[in-house]
C-alpha positions in Angstrom: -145.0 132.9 294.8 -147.9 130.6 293.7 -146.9 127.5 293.8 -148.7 126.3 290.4 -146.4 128.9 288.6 -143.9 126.9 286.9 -140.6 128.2 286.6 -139.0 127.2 283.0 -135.4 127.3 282.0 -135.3 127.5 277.9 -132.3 126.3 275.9 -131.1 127.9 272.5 -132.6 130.9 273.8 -131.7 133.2 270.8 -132.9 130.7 268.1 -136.3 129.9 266.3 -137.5 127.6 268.9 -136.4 128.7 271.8 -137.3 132.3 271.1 -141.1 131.4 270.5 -140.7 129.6 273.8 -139.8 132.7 275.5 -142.7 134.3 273.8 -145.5 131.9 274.6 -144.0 131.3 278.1 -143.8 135.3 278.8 -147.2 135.3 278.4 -148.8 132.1 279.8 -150.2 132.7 283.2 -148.9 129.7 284.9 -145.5 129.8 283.6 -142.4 132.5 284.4 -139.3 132.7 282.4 -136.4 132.0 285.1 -133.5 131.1 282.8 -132.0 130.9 279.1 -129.1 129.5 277.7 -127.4 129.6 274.7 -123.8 128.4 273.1 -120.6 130.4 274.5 -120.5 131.9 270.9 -123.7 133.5 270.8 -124.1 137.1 270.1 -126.8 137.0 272.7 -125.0 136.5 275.4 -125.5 139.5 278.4 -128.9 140.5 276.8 -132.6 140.0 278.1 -134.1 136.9 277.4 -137.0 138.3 276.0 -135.5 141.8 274.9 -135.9 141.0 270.8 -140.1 141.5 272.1 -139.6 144.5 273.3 -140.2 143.6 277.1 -137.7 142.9 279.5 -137.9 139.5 282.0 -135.1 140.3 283.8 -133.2 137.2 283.1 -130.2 137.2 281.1 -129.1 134.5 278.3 -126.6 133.0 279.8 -123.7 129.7 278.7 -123.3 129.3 282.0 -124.9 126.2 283.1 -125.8 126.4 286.7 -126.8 130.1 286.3 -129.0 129.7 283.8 -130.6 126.5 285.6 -130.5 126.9 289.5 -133.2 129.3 289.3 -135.8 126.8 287.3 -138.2 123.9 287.8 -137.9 122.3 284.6 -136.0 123.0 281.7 -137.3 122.7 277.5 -134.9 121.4 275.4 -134.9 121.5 271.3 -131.0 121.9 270.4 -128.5 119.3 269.7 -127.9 116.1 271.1 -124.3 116.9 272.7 -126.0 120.3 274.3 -129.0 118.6 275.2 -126.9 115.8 276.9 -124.6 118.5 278.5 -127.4 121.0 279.9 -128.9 117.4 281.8 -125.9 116.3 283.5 -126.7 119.8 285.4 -130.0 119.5 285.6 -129.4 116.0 287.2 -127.1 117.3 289.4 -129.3 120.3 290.6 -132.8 118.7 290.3 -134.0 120.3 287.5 -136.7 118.3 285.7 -136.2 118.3 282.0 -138.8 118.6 278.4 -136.5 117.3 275.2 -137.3 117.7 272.2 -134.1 117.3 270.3 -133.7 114.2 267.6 -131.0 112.9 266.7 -129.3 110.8 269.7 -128.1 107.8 269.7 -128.8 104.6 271.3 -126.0 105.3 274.3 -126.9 108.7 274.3 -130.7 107.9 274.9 -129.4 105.4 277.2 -127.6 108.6 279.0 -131.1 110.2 279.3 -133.0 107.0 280.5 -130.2 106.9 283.7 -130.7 110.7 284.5 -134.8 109.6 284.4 -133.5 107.5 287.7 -133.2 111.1 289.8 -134.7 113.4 287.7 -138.5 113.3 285.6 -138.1 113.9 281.8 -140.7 114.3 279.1 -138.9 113.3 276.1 -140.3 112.8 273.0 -139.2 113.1 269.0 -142.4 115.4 268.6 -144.0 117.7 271.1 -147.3 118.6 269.1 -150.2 117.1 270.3 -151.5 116.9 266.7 -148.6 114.5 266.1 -148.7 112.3 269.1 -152.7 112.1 268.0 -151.8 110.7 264.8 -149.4 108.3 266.6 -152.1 106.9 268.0 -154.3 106.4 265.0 -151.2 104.8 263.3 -151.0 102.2 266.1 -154.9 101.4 265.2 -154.4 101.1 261.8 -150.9 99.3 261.6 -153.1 96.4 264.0 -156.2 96.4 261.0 -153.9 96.6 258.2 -151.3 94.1 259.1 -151.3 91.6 256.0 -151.9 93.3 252.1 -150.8 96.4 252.5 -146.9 97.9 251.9 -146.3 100.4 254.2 -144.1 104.2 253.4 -143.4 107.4 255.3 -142.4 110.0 253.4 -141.5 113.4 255.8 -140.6 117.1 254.5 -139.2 119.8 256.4 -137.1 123.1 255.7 -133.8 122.8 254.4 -131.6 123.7 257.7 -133.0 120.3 259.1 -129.3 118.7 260.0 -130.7 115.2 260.4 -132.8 112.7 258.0 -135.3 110.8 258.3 -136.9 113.5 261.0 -137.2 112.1 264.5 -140.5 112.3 263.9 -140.8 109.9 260.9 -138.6 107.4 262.9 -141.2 107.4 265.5 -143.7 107.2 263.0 -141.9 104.2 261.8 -141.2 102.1 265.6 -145.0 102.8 266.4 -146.1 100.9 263.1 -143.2 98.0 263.1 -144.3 97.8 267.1 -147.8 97.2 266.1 -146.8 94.7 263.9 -144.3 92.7 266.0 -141.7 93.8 264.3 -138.1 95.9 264.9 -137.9 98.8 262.8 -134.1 98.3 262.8 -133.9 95.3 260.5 -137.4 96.4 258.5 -136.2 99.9 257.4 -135.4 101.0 253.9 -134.0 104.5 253.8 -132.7 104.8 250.7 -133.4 102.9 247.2 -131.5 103.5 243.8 -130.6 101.6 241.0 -132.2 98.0 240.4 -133.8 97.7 243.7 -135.7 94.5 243.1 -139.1 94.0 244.2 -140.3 95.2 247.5 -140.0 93.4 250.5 -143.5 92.7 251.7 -142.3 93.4 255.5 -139.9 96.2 254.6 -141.3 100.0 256.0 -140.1 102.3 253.5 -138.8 105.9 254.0 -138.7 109.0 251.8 -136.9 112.5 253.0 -137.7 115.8 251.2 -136.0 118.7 252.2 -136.8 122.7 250.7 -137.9 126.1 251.5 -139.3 126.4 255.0 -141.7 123.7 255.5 -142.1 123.3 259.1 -142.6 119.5 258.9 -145.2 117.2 256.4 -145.6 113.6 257.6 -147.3 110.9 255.4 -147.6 107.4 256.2 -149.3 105.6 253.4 -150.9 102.1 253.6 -150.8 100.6 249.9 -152.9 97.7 249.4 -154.4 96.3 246.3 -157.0 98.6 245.2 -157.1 101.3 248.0 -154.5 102.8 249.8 -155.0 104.8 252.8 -152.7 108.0 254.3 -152.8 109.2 257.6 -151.1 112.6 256.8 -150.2 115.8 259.9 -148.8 119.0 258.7 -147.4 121.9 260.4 -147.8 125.3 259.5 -146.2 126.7 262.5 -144.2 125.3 265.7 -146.1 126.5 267.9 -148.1 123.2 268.4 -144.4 122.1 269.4 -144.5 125.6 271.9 -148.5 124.5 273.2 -147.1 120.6 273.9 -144.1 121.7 275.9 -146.0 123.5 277.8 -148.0 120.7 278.6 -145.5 118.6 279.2 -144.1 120.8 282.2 -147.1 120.8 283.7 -147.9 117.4 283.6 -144.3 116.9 285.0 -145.0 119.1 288.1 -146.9 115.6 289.1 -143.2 113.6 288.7 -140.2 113.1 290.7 -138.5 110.8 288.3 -138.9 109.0 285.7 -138.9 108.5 281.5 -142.2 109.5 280.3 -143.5 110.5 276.7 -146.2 112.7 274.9 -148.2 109.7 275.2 -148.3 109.8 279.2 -148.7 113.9 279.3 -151.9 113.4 276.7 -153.4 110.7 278.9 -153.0 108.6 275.3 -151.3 105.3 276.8 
């Protein structure tokens, strides 16, 4: 076995994401399907991984932990943060490296994953397109120009079986600009206004959720000043930009043996 093919372990294998993992991965050169996991409940459980394309990879989905995870490299992760948090207790244990792209933890529960980063390496990050993480960057530049005279929102949009609000995505939106401009998102935030608000806080960072249809994800983060105002908008059509920067990702942590790294480190944009 060439040892540049990367051997990836997919979680939620019979969802939307994990199933357009399973596709791009089946047929990316460097990469090989070698496990697939999925709740106890799923009605997938026993078949082939990649049987809904019509082509069989020999691995079956799997609930079972260690099965579905001895045989890999690295896992990619884009569940829920109590699976996600269970499937890396095993990959800690057996040295699997891991990709996350689940929102939604908490501040203990990220502090779960940064202790696992002490054995294992781990790509995680809010966002795995590298249109977004881009745009991340060219928020940090702008935050820095437009520091004083200009009120700053992020409004998101995304399908309506999104379970969490505002996206992990806008949140990171919102630390890189409150970093930029030596501030804590925590006590700048506004996620919700109604009734007699007041007038705006000049250093507040304000938030707006929309939630319909089957919008993939719209970000917006607008720079209001007196007489201009400038947005720095990226929209998804599809998620596979999220498929193309996992990929990345796991190659860029075939370099790692430990450690907490971001889209930022696997795009060279730090």
């Amino acid at each position: 076995m060439s040892a540049s093919l990367h051997r990836i372990a997919v979680a939620g294998a019979s969802g939307r994401m994990g199933r357009m993992l399973l596709e791009s991965i089946r047929t990316t050169d460097d990469c090989r399907i070698a496990g697939a996991l999925d709740v106890a409940t799923s009605p997938a459980l026993g078949s082939d991984a990649t049987g809904f394309l019509g082509h069989a990879s020999g691995v079956a989905i799997t609930a079972d932990l260690r099965q579905g995870l001895s045989p890999a490299e690295v896992l990619i992760d884009f569940t829920r943060p109590e699976g996600t948090l269970a499937h890396l207790r095993v990959c800690r244990e057996l040295g699997v490296k891991a990709v996350i792209g689940t929102t939604g933890f908490s501040d203990a529960q990220k502090a779960e994953i940064a202790a696992a980063a002490r054995d294992i390496a781990i790509v995680m990050a809010p966002n795995m397109s590298v249109g977004v993480n881009v745009t991340l960057k060219l928020l940090d530049m702008a935050a820095r120009a437009l520091a004083t005279g200009y009120d700053i929102e992020i409004i998101e949009a995304h399908h309506r079986h999104k379970v969490d609000a505002p996206s992990g995505t806008a949140l990171k939106m919102g630390e890189v600009v409150a970093q930029a401009l030596g501030r804590d998102l925590k006590d700048c935030a506004v996620y919700a206004r109604e009734g007699v608000t007041g007038e705006r806080d000049p250093s507040s960072i304000g938030f707006a959720t929309v939630r319909g249809g089957d919008i993939v994800g719209d970000h917006t983060v607008l720079f209001a000043g007196i007489g201009e105002r400038i947005e720095i908008t990226h929209k998804s059509s599809s998620r596979a930009t999220y498929v193309q920067g996992s990929l990345r990702a796991v190659r860029f942590l075939a370099g790692q043996s430990q450690g907490l790294f971001d889209m930022f480190d696997v795009l060279g944009l730090n």
